[in-house]
ROSETOR-8549 format. One record per residue: y, x, z of N, C-alpha, C in turn; residue in three letters. Coordinates in steps of 0.05 Angstrom, whole numbers, padded with zeros to 5 digits, always signed. Layout:
BEGIN
YXZYXZYXZALA/...
REM end
This chain:
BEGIN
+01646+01929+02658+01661+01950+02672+01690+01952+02662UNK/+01696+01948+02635+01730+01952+02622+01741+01923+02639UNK/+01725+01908+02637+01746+01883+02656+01741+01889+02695UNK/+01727+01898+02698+01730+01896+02726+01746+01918+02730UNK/+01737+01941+02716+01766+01963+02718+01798+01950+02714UNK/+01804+01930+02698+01832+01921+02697+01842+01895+02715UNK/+01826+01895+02734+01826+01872+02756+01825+01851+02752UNK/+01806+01849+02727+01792+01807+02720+01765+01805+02744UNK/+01762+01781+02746+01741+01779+02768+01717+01760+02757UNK/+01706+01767+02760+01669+01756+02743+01670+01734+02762UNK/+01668+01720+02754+01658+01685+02760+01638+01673+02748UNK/+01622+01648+02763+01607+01634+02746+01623+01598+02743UNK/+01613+01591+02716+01623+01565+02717+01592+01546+02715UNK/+01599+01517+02719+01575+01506+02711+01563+01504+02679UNK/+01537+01507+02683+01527+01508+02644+01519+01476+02641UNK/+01517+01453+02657+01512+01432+02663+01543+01417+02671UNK/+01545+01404+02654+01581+01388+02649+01577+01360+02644UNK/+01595+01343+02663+01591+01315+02657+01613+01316+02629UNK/+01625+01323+02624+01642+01323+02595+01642+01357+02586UNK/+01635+01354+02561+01644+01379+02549+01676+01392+02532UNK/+01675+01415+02530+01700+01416+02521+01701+01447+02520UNK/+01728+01457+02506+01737+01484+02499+01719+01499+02477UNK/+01713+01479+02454+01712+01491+02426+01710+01458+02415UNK/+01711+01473+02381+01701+01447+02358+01661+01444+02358UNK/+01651+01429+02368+01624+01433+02365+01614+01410+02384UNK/+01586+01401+02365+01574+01380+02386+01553+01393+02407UNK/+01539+01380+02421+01535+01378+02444+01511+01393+02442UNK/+01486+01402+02466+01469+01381+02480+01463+01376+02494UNK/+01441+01343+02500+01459+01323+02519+01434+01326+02527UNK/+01431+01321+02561+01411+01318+02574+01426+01289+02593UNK/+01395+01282+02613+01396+01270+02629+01401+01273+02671UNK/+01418+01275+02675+01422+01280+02708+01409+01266+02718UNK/+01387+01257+02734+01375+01232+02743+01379+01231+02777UNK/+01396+01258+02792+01402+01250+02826+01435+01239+02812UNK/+01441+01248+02796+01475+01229+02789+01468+01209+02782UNK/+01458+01205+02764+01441+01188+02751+01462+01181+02724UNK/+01469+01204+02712+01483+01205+02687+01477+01225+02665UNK/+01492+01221+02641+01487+01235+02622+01509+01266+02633UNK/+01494+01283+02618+01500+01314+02617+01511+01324+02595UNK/+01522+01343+02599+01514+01367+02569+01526+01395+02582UNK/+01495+01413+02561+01501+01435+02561+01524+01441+02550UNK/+01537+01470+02564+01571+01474+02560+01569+01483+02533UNK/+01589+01485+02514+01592+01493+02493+01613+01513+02491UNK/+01626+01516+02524+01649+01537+02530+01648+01532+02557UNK/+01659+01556+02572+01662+01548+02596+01703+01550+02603UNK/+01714+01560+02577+01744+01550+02577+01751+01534+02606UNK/+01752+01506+02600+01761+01496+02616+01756+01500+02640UNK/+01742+01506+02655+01729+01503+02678+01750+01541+02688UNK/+01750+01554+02676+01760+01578+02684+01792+01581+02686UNK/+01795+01566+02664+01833+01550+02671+01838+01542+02698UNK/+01818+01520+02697+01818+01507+02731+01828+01534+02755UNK/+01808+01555+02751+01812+01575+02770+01832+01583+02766UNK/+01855+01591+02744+01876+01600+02744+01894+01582+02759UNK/+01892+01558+02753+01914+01536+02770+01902+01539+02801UNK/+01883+01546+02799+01875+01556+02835+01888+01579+02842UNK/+01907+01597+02829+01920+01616+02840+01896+01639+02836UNK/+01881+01643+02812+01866+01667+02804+01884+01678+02779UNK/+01901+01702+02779+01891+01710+02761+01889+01722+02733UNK/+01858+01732+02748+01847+01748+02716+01813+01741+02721UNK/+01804+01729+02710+01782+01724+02713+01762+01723+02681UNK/+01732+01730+02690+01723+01732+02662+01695+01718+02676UNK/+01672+01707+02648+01649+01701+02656+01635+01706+02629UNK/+01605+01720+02638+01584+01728+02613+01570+01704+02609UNK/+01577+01687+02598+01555+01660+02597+01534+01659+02568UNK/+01517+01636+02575+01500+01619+02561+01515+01597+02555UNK/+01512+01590+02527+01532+01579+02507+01512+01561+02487UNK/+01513+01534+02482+01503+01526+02473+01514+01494+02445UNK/+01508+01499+02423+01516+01483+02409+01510+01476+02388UNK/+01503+01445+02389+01484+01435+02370+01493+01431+02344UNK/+01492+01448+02322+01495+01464+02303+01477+01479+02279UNK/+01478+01489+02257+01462+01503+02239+01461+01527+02250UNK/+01441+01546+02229+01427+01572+02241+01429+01583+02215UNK/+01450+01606+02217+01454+01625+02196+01447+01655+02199UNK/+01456+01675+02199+01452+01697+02202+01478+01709+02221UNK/+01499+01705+02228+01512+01702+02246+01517+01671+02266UNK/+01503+01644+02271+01495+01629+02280+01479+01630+02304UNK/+01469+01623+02327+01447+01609+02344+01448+01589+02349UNK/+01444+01570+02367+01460+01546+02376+01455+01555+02410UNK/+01437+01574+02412+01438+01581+02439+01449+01614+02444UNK/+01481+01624+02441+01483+01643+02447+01498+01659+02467UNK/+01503+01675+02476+01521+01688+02492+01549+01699+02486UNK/+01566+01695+02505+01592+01696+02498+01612+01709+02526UNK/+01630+01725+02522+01652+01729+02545+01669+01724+02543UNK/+01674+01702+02562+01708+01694+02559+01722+01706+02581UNK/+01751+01709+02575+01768+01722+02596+01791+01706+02602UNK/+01811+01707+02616+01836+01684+02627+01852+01705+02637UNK/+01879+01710+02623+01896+01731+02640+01918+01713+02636UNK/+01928+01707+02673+01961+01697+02670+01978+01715+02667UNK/+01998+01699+02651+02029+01714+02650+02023+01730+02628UNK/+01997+01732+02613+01996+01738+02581+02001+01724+02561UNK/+01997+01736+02539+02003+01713+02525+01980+01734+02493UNK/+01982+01718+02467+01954+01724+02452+01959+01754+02431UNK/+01992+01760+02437+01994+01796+02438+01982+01813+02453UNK/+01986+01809+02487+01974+01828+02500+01943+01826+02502UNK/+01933+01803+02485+01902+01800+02477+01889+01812+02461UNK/+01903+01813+02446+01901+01838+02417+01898+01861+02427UNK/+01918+01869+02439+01920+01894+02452+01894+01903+02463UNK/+01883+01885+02486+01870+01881+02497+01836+01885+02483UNK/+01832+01873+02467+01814+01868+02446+01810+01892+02430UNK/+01829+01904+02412+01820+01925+02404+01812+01948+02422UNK/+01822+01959+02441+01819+01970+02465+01798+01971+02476UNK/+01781+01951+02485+01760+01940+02496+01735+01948+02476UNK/+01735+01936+02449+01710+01937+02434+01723+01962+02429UNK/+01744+01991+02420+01742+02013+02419+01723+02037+02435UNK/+01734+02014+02465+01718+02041+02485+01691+02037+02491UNK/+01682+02007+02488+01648+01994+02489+01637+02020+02462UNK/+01653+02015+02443+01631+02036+02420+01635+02059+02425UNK/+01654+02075+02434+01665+02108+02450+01631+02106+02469UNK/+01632+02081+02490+01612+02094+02505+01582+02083+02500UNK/+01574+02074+02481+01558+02060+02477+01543+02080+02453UNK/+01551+02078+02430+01554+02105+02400+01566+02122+02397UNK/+01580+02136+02417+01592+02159+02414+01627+02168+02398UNK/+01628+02141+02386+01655+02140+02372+01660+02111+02359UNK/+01677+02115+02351+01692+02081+02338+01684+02079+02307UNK/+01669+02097+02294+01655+02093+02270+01633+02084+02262UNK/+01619+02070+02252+01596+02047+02260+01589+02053+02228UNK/+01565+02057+02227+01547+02056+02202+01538+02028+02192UNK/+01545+02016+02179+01535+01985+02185+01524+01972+02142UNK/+01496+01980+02154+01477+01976+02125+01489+02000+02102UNK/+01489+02020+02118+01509+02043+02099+01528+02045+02089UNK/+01546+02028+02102+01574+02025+02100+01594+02035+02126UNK/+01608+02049+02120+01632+02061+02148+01635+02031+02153UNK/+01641+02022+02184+01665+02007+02189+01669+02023+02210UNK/+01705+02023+02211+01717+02034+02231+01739+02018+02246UNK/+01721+02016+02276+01738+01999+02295+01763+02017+02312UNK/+01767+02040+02310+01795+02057+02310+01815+02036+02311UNK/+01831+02032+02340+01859+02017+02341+01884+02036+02331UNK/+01910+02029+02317+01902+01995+02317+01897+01984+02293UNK/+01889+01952+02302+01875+01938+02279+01900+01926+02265UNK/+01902+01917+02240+01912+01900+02222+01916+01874+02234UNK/+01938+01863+02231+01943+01833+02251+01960+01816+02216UNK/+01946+01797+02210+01952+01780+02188+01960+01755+02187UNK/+01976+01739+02187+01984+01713+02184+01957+01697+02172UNK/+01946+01669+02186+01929+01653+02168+01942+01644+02134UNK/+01969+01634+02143+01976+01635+02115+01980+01660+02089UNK/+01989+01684+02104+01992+01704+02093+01959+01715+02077UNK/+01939+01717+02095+01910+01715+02087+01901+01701+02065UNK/+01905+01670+02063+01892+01657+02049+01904+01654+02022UNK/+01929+01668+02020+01959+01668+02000+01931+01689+01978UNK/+01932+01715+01999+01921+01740+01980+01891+01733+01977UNK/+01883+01717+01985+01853+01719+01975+01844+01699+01951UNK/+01869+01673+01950+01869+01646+01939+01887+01643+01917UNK/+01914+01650+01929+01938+01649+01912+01954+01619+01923UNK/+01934+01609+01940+01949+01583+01950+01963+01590+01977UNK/+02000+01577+01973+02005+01579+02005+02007+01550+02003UNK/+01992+01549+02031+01989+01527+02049+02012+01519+02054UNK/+02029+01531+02068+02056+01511+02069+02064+01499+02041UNK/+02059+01506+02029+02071+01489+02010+02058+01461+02003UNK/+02029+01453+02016+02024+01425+02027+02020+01415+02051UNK/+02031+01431+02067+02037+01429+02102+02024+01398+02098UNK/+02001+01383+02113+01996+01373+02123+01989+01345+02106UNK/+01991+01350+02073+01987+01340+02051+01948+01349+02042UNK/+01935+01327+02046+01907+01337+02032+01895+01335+02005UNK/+01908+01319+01990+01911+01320+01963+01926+01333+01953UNK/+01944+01343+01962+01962+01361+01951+01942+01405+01957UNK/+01936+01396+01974+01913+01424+01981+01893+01423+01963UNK/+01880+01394+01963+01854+01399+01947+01861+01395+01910UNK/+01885+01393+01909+01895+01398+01881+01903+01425+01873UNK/+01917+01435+01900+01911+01473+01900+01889+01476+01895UNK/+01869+01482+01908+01840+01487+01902+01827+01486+01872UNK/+01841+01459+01865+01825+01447+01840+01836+01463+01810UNK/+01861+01477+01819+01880+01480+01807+01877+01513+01791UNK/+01864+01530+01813+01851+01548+01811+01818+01554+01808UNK/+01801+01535+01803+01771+01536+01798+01758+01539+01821UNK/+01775+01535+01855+01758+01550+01871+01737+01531+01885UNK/+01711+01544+01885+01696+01527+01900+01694+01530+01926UNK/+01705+01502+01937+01698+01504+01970+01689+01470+01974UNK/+01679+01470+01991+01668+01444+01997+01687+01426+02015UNK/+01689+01403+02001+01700+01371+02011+01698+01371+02042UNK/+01725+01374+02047+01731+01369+02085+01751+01341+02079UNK/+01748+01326+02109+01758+01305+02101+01786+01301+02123UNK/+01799+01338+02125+01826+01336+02130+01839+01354+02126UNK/+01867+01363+02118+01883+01385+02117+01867+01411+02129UNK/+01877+01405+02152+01868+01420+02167+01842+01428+02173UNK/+01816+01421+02166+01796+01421+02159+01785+01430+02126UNK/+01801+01432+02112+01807+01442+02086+01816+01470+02079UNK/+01844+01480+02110+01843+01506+02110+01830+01519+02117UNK/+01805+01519+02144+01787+01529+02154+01769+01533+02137UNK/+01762+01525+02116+01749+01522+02095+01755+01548+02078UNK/+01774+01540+02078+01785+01566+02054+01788+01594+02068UNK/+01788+01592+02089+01787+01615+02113+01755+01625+02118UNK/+01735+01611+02116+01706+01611+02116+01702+01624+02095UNK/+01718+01607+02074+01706+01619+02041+01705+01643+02026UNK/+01732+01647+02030+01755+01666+02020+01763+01680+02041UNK/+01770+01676+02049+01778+01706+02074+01765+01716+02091UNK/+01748+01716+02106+01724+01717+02115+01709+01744+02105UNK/+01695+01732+02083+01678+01755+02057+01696+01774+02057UNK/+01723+01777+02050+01739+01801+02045+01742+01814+02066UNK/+01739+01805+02087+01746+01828+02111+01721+01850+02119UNK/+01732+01872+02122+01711+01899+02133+01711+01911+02153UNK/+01735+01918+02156+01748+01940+02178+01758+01916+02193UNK/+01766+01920+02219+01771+01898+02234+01805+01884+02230UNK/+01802+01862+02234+01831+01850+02219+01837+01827+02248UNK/+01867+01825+02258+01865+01809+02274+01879+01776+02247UNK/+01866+01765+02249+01874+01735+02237+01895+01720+02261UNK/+01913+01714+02246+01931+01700+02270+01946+01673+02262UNK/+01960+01662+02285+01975+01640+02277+01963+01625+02258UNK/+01948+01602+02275+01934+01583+02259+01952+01545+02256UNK/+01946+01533+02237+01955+01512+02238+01949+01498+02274UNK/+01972+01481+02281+01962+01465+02309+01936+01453+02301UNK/+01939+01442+02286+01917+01412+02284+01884+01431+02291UNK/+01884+01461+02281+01856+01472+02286+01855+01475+02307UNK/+01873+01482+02330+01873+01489+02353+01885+01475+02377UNK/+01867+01455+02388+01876+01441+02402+01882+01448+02423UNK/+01875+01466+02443+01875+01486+02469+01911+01498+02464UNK/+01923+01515+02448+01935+01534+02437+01965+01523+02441UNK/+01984+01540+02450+02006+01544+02450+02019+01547+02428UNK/+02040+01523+02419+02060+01522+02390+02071+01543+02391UNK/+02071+01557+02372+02094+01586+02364+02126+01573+02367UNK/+02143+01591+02382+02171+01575+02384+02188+01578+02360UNK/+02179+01599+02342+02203+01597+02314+02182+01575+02288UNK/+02158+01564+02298+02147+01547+02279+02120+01527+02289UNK/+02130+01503+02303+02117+01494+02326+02084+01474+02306UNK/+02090+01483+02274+02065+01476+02257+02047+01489+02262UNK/+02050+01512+02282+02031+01537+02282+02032+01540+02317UNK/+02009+01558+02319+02003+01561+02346+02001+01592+02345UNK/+02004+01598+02377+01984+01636+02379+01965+01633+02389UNK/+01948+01634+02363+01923+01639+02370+01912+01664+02344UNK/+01896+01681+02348+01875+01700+02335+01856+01701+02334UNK/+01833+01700+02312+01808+01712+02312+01801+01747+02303UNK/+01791+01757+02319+01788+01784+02307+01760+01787+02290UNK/+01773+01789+02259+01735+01793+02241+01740+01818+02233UNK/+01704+01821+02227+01692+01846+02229+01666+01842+02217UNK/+01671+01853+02192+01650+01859+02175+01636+01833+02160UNK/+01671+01804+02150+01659+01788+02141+01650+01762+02157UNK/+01659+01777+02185+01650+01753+02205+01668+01743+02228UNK/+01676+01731+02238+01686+01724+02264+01672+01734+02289UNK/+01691+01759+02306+01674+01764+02326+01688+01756+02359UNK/+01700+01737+02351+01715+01727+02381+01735+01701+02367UNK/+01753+01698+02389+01776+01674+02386+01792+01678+02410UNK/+01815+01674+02408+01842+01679+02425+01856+01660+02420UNK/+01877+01651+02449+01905+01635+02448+01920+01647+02463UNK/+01946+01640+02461+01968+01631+02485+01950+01606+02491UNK/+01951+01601+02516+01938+01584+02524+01963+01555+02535UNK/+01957+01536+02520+01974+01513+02522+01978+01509+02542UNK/+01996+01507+02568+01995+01491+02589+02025+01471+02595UNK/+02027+01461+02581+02043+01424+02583+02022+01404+02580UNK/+02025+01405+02595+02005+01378+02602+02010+01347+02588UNK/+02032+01351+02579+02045+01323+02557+02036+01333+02524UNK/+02037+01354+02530+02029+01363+02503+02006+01367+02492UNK/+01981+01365+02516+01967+01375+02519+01948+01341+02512UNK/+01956+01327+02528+01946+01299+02528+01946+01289+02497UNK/+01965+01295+02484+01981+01286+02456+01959+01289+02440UNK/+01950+01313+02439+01934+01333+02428+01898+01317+02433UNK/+01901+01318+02457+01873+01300+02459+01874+01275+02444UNK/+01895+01257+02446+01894+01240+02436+01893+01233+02411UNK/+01908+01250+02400+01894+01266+02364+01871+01272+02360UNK/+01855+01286+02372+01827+01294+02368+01816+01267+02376UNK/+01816+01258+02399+01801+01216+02401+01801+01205+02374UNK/+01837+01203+02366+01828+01194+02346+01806+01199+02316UNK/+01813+01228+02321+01780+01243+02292+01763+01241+02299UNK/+01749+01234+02331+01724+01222+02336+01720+01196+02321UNK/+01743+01177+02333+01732+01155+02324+01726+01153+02289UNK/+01745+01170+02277+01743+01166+02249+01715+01187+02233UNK/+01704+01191+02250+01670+01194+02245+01676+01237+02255UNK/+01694+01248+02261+01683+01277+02267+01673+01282+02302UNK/+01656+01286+02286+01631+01289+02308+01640+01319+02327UNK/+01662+01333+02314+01660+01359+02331+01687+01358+02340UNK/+01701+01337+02343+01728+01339+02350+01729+01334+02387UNK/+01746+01351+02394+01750+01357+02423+01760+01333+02439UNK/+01734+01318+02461+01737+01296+02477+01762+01309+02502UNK/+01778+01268+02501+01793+01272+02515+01789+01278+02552UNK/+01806+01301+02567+01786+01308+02595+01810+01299+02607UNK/+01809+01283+02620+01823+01272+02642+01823+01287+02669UNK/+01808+01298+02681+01796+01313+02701+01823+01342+02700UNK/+01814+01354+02662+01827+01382+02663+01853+01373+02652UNK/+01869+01352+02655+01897+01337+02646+01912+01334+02681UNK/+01890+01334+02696+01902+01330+02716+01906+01357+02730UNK/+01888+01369+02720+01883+01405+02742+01909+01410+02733UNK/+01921+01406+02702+01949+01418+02688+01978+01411+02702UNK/+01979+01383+02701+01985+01376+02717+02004+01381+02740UNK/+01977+01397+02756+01986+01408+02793+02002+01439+02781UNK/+02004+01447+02753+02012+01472+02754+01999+01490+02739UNK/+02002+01495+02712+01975+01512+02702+01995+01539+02693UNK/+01997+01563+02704+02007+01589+02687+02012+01597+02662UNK/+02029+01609+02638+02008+01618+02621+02002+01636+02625UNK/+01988+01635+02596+01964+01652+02603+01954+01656+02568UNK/+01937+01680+02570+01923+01689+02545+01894+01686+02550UNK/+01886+01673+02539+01852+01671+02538+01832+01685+02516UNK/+01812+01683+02523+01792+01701+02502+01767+01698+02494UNK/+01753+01690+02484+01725+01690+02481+01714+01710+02460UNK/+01692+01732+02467+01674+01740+02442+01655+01735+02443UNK/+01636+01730+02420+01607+01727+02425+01590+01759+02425UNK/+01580+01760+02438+01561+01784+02451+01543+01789+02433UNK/+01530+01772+02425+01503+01769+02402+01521+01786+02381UNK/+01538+01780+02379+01552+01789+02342+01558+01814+02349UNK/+01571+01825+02370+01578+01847+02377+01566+01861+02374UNK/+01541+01857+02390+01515+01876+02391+01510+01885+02360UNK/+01510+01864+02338+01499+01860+02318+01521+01890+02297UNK/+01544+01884+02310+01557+01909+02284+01554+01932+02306UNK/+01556+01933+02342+01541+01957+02346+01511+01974+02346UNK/+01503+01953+02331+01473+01966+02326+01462+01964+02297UNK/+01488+01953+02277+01483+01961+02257+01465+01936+02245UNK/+01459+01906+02259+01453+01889+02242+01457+01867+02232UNK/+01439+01860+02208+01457+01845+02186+01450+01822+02203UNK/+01432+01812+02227+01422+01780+02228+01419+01773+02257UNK/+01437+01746+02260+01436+01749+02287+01416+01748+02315UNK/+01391+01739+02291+01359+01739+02309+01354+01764+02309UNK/+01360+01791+02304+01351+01813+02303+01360+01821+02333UNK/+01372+01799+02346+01395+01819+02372+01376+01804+02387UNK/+01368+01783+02386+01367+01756+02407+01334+01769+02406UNK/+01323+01767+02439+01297+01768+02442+01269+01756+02434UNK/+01289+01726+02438+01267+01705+02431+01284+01680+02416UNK/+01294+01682+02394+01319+01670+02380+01287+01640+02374UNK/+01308+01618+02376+01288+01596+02364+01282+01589+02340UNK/+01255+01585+02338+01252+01587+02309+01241+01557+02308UNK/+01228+01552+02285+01219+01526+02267+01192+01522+02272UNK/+01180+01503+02288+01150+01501+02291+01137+01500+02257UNK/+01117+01515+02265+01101+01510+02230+01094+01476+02229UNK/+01089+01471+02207+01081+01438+02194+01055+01446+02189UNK/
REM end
């Protein structure tokens, strides 16, 4: 209802993709047998909703089934639900805006107010939220700034080493700060915080910041320790955009299994004309989970998959 009141339009995309795309994450893969090709379940429906914006849509949103072959934690499924949204001529400020706003008035009409009891602890989603630099974050939780090994991984994992901290062996820069963002910043957050401006190399989709083109706009908004969405300016240069794929091809080939395949298809939709635009995804499962107060994300899910007995 808060998006159809602000004139986004509910669409469906396909959950069945001859290429996947619009997150870091592997697949899964089925068989088409009237195509007579391989499949995969979507792991986003991103792309496919861009498309509609270069169709002259827009504000459009979709409640999908989300799937990704992945571990199972307590904020985890590999089968969960998610809303993404696409507003042109935004950009990942008036997303924020947007975002706090949105999950304010869902808990106004849902619990009665923006104060959430959560395992006997206040959190209070009251806008507005806290908006933090990735580097600025990981400075106060670590003591390491990252620029100071911009794009150096021995020189990061000698930060790390340098301070006793334990985080586990990534085998890139940029895969090293996500890390320390998982580790360390993450846990510290309670009250809702928007995380912003992330290195490019994490965000392949994402629009370069113009006073620091190492960085992109993009935001995650966490809550209670967790990530409960993801936001961009949404990239549309299509030279830039290719570049970018062709970076991620290459981390396929060099063994990462979750790095974003190149789409020829959505290189060409860009191409004919793509707006910007601010994009959005939250996951629904997690939402539910701090509006109802729980700690695990099978407690939301009806029939969450479990482990055949041996």
């Amino acid at each position: 209802r808060y998006l159809d009141d602000r004139g986004f339009l509910e669409v469906e995309t396909p959950i069945l993709q001859p290429l996947y795309g619009g997150g870091a994450a592997e697949p899964f893969t089925t068989y088409y047998k009237a195509l007579e090709q391989t499949m995969y379940l979507r792991i986003a429906d991103e792309l496919y909703l861009k498309r509609l914006l270069v169709g002259g849509y827009e504000r459009v949103y979709e409640i999908s089934k989300d799937f990704r072959n992945e571990g199972v934690d307590r904020t985890h499924q590999p089968e969960f639900t998610m809303m993404e949204c696409y507003w042109a001529f935004a950009d990942y400020r008036h997303i924020m805006d947007l975002v706090e706003d949105m999950i304010a008035t869902i808990a106004r009409d849902v619990i009665g107010g923006t104060v959430i009891d959560l395992g006997g602890r206040p959190l209070d989603l009251t806008p507005p939220w806290r908006r933090v630099t990735v580097r600025e974050a990981i400075r106060e939780a670590t003591g390491i700034d990252i620029d100071d090994t911009y794009g150096d991984l021995a020189g990061l994992r000698a930060a790390i080493r340098a301070r006793d901290l334990e985080a586990d062996p990534q085998p890139t820069w940029a895969k090293t700060v996500d890390e320390l963002i998982g580790e360390f910043v993450e846990p510290r957050v309670w009250d809702p915080v928007f995380l912003m401006d992330y290195p490019v190399e994490l965000s392949p989709l994402a629009k370069r910041k113009r006073d620091d083109p190492r960085y992109v706009e993009r935001f995650e908004p966490l809550v209670a320790g967790f990530e409960l969405g993801n936001s961009f300016t949404e990239l549309n240069d299509p030279l830039d955009q290719r570049a970018r794929f062709e970076e991620m091809a290459a981390a396929r080939a060099a063994g990462d299994t979750e790095a974003h395949p190149l789409d020829e298809d959505f290189l060409t939709a860009m191409m004919h004309g793509m707006p910007p635009m601010g994009g959005l995804g939250i996951g629904i499962d997690r939402l539910v989970m701090v509006l109802t107060g729980t700690p695990n994300i099978r407690e939301v899910v009806l029939f969450p998959q479990l482990r055949r007995e041996r």
